[in-house]
C-alpha positions as CSV (number, residue, x, y, z in Angstrom):
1,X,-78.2,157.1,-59.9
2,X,-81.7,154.8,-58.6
3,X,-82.3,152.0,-60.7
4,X,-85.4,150.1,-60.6
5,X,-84.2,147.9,-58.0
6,X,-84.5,151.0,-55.8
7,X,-87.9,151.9,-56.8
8,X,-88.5,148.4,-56.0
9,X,-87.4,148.5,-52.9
10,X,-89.2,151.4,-51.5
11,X,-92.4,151.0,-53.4
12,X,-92.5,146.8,-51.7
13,X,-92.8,145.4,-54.8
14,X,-91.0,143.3,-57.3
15,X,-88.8,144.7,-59.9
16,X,-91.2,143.3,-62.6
17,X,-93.8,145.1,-61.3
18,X,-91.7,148.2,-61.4
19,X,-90.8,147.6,-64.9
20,X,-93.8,146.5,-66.3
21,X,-95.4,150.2,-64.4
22,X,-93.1,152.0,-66.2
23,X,-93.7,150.6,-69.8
24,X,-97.3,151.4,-69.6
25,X,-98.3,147.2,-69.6
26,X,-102.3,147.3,-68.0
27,X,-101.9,144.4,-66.0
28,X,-100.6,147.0,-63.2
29,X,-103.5,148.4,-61.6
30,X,-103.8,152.3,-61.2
31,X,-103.2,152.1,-57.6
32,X,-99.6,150.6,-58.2
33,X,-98.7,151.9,-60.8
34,X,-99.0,156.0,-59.4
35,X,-97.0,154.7,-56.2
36,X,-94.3,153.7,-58.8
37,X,-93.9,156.3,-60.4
38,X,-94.2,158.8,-57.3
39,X,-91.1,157.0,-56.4
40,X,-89.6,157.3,-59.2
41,X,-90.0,161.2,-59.3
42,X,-88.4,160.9,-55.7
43,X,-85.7,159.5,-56.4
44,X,-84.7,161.6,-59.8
45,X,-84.9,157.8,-61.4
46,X,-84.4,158.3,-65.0
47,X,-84.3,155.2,-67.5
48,X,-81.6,153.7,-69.3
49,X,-83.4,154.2,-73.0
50,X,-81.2,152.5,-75.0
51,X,-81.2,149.9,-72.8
52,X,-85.3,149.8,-72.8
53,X,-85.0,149.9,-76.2
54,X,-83.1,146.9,-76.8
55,X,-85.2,144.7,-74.3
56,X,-88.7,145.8,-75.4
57,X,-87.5,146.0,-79.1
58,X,-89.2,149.7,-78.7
59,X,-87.0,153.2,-79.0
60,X,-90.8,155.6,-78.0
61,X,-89.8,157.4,-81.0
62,X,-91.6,158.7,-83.9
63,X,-90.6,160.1,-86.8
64,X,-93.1,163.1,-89.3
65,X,-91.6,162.3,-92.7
66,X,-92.6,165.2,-94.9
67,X,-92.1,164.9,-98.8
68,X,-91.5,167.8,-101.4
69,X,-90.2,170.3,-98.8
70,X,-89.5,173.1,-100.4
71,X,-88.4,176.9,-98.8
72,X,-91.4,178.2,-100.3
73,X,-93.6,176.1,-98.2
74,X,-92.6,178.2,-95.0
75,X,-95.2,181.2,-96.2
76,X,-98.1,179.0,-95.3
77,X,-96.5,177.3,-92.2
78,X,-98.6,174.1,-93.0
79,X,-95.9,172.3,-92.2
80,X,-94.2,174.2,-88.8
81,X,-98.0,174.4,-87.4
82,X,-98.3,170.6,-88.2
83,X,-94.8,169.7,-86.4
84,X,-95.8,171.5,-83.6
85,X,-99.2,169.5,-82.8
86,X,-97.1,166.8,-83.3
87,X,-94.3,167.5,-80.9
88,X,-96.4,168.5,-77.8
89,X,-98.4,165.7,-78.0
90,X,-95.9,163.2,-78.2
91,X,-94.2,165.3,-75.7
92,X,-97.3,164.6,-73.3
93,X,-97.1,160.9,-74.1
94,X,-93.1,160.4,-73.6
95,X,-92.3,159.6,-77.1
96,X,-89.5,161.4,-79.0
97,X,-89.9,163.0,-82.2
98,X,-87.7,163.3,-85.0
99,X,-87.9,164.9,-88.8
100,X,-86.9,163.6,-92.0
101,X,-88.0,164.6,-95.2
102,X,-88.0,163.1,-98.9
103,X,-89.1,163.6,-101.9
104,X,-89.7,161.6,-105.4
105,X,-86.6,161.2,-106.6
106,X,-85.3,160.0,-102.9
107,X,-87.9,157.8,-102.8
108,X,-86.6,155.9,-105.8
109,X,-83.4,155.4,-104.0
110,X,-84.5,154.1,-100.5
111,X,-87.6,152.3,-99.7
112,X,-89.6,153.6,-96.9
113,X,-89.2,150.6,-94.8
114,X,-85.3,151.0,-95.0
115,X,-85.9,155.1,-94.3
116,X,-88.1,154.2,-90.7
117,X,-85.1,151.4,-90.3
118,X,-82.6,154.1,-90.4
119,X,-84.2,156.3,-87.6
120,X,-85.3,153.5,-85.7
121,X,-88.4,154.8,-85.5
122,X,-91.8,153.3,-83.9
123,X,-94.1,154.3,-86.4
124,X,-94.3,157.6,-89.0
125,X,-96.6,160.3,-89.5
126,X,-96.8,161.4,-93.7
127,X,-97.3,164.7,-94.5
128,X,-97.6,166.0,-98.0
129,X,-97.4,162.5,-99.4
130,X,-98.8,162.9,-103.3
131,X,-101.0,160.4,-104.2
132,X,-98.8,158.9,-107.0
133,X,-95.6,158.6,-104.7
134,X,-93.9,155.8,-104.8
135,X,-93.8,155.6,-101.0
136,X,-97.9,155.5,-100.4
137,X,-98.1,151.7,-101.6
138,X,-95.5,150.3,-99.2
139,X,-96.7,152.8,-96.7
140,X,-99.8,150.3,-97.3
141,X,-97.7,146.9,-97.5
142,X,-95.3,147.5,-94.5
143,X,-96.1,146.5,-90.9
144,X,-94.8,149.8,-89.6
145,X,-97.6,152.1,-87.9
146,X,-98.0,154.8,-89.2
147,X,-100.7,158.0,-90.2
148,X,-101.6,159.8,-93.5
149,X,-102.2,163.8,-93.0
150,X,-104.6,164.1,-96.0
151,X,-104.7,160.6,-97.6
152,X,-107.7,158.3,-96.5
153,X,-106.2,155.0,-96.5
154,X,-107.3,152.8,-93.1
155,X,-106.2,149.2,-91.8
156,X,-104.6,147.7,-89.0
157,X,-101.3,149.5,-88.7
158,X,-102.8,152.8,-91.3
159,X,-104.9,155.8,-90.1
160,X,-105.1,159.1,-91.0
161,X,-106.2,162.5,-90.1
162,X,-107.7,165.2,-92.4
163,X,-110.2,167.8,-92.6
164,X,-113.3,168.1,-94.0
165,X,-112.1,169.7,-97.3
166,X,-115.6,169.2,-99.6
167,X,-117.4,170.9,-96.4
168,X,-114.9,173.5,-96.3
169,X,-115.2,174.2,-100.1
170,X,-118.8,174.1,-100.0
171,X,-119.1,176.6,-97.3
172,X,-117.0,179.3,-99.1
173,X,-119.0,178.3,-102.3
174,X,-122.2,179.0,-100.8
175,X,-120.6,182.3,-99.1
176,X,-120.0,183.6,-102.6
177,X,-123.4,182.4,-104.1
178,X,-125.1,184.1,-100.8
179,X,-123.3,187.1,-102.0
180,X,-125.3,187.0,-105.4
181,X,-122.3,185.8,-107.6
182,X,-123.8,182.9,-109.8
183,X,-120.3,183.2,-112.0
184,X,-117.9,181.8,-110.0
185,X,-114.4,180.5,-111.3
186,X,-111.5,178.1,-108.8
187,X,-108.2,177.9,-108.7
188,X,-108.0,174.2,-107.5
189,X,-104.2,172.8,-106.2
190,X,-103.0,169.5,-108.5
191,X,-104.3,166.3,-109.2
192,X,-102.0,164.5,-107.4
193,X,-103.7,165.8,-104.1
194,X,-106.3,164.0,-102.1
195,X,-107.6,167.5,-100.9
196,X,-108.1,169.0,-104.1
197,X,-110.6,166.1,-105.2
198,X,-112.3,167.2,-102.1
199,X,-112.6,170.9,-102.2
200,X,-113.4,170.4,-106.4
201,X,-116.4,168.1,-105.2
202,X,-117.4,170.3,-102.6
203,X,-117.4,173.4,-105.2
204,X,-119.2,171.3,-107.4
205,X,-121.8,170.4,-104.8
206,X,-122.1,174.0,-103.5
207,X,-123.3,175.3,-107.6
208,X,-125.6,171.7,-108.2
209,X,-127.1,172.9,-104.5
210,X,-127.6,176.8,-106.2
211,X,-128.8,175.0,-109.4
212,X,-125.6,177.0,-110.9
213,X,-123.9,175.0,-114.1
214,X,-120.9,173.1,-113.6
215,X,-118.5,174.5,-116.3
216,X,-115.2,172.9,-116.6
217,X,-113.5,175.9,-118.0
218,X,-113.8,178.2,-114.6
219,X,-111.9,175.6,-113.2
220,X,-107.7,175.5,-113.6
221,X,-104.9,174.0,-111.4
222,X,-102.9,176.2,-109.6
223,X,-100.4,173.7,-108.2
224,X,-100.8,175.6,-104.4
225,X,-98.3,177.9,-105.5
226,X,-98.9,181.8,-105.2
227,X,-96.7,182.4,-108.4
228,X,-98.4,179.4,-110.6
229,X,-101.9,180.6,-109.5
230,X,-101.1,184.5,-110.2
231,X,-100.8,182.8,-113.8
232,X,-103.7,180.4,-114.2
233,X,-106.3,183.1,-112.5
234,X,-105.3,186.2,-115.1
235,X,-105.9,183.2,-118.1
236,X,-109.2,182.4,-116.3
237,X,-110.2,185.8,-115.7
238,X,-108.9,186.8,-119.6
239,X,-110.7,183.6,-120.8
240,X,-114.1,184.1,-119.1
241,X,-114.4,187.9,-118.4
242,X,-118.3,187.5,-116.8
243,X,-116.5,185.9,-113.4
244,X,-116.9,187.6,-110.7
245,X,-115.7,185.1,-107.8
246,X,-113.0,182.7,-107.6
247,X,-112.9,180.8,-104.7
248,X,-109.2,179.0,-104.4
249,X,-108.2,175.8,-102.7
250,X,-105.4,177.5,-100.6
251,X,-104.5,181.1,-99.2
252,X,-101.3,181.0,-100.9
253,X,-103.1,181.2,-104.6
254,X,-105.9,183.0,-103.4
255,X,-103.2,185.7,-102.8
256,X,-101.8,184.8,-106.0
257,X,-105.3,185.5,-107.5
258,X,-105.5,189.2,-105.5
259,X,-102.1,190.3,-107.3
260,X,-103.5,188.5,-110.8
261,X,-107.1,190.7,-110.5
262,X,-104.7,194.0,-109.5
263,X,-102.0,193.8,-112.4
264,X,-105.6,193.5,-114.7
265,X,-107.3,196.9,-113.5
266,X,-109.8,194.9,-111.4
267,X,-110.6,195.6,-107.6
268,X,-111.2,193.3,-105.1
269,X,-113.8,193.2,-103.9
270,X,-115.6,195.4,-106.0
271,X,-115.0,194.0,-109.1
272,X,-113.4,190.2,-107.9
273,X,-114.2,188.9,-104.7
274,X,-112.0,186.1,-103.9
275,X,-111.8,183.4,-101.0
276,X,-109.2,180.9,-100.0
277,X,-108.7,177.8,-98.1
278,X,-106.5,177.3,-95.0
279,X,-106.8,180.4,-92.9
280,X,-103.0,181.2,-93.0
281,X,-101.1,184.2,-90.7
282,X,-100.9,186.3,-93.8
283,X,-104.7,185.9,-94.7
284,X,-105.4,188.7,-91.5
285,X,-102.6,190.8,-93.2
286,X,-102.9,190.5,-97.2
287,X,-104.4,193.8,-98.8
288,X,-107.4,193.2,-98.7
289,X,-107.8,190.8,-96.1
290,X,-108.7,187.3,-97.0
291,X,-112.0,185.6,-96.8
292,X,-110.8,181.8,-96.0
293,X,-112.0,178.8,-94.6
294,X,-109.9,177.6,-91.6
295,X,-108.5,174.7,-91.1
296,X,-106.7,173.7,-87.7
297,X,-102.8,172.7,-88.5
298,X,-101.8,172.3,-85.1
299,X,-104.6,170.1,-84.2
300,X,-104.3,167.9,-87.2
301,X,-100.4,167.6,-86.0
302,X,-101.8,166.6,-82.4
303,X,-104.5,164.1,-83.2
304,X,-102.4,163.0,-85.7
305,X,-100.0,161.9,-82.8
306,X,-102.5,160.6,-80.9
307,X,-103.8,158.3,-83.3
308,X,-100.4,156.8,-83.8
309,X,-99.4,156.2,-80.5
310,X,-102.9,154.9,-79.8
311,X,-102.2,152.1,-82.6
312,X,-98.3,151.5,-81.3
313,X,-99.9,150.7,-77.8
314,X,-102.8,148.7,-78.9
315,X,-105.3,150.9,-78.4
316,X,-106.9,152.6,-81.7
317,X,-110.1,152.0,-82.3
318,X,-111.1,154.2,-85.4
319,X,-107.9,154.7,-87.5
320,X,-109.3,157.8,-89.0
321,X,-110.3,161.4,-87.7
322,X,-111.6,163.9,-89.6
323,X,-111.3,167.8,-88.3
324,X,-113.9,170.3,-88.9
325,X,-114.0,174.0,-90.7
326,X,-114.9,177.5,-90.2
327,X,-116.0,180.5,-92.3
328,X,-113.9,183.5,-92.0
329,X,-115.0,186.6,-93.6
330,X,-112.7,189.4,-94.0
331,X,-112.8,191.9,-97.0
332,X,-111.9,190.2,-100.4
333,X,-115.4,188.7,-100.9
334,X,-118.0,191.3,-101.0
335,X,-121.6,191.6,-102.8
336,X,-122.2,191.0,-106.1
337,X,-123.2,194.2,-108.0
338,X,-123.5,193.2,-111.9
339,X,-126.6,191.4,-111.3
């Protein structure tokens, strides 16, 4: 098996050149440092990563620590779609990856610093982290890199990635108004979630644009559960019969909301038209299919990645990214005929 002493040897140069090519240290120009590792590749040289490890006090591994995974996550693949970003990415970059999940109870057992400890991890990306877990302050106090999916907290060793969620509400907002619907009802996620501040102000912003009223009562919490928001939208719907849109912070209870409007005698979207958030697999294949504003999983996984490797290697500039939307209309939103 080479050693770097061989890829010293034929590359005529020092063994703490060779090292320091490998570990991705800039003081070895360009030049150098693809002659290294063309050697390398030659000779099948592959390093000793515990032993790397130990020296540079670095294992190149990450860790996506998820909390409140639950089975009935997997119908909206947030998570899967995220991972995979995640995975190539770091792939690309040669860092490991590794999954843990947790949840609030967990949390109250094992601090998050002894949890990274554990997996010997670099730094952590979060993903699904509530706003009042326990985790999010040390998250903030601990030296350990890490990245928030959905949670806008930025300093030296914090970033995060999200979407433009008060754009994305505003455009399906405006897409119902444009429709001619001036009564128009959401089904928002929890309170606990960064996102559903966002797509609330963006609904918000969308009627004060229309010079629609505001009305508190169109507005319930569906939890992002297609079972909870089946509920809350045939209470809405009961409550405040003169709606004729509901526009819902995620696929999952918009498709709750389809199956609340069917077991009450209305159509969709003759008599409801409806529009959801996320742009998940089943949103092409729901009955009707769903009118959503897409959001890019995958790519939130992958920058994601990036940014946290760019901040273990000294290199982040802007700690945050933000990801743009898109419209997609399919058939539950439709015109407006009780004008």
């Amino acid at each position: 098996m080479a050693t770097i002493k061989d890829i010293a040897k034929h590359a005529g140069v020092s063994v703490t050149t060779v090292s320091r090519a490998l570990n991705g240290y800039s003081d070895v120009n360009e030049k150098t440092r693809d002659k290294i590792k063309a050697v390398a590749k030659e000779l099948n040289y592959s390093p000793n990563l515990l032993a790397r490890s130990l020296v540079m006090k670095k294992t190149k591994t990450i860790g996506l620590l998820v909390s409140g995974m639950q089975i009935e996550g997997s119908k909206d693949n947030f998570t899967y779609e995220v991972l995979c970003g995640i995975n190539d990415c770091a792939g690309k970059r040669g860092y490991d990856l590794i999954l843990f999940s947790t949840n609030t109870e967990l949390q109250q057992e094992k601090t998050y610093n002894q949890l990274c400890q554990e997996r010997k991890v670099d730094g952590v990306i979060l993903q699904g982290i509530k706003t009042d877990d326990p985790y999010l302050r040390e998250v903030v106090e601990s030296d350990i890199p890490c990245v928030l999916v959905d949670i806008p907290i930025e300093s030296d060793s914090v970033g995060y990635v999200t979407t433009d969620n008060k754009e994305g509400a505003k455009k399906a907002v405006e897409h119902l108004i444009g429709l001619g619907h001036r009564q128009i009802g959401m089904i928002n996620g929890h309170k606990q979630a960064f996102v559903s501040r966002e797509r609330l102000e963006g609904y918000r912003l969308a009627l004060e644009e229309a010079k629609l009223d505001f009305k508190e009562e169109n507005v319930v919490d569906g939890a992002f559960s297609e079972s909870e928001a089946q509920v809350q939208a045939a209470e809405l719907l009961k409550k405040n019969p003169k709606i004729t849109a509901i526009f819902c912070a995620s696929d999952l209870m918009a498709l709750g909301t389809i199956k609340a409007a069917a077991g009450m005698g209305k159509q969709v979207p003759q008599a409801l038209s409806v529009a959801g958030f996320d742009d998940i697999i089943l949103a092409s294949y729901s009955s009707p299919t769903l009118t959503t504003i897409a959001q890019d999983r995958y790519q939130i996984g992958y920058e994601s990645a990036i940014l946290l490797i760019q901040i273990l290697e000294g290199k982040a500039g802007s700690r945050k990214k933000v990801l743009n939307t898109n419209l997609i209309q399919r058939e539950s939103t439709a015109k407006n005929h009780e004008e």
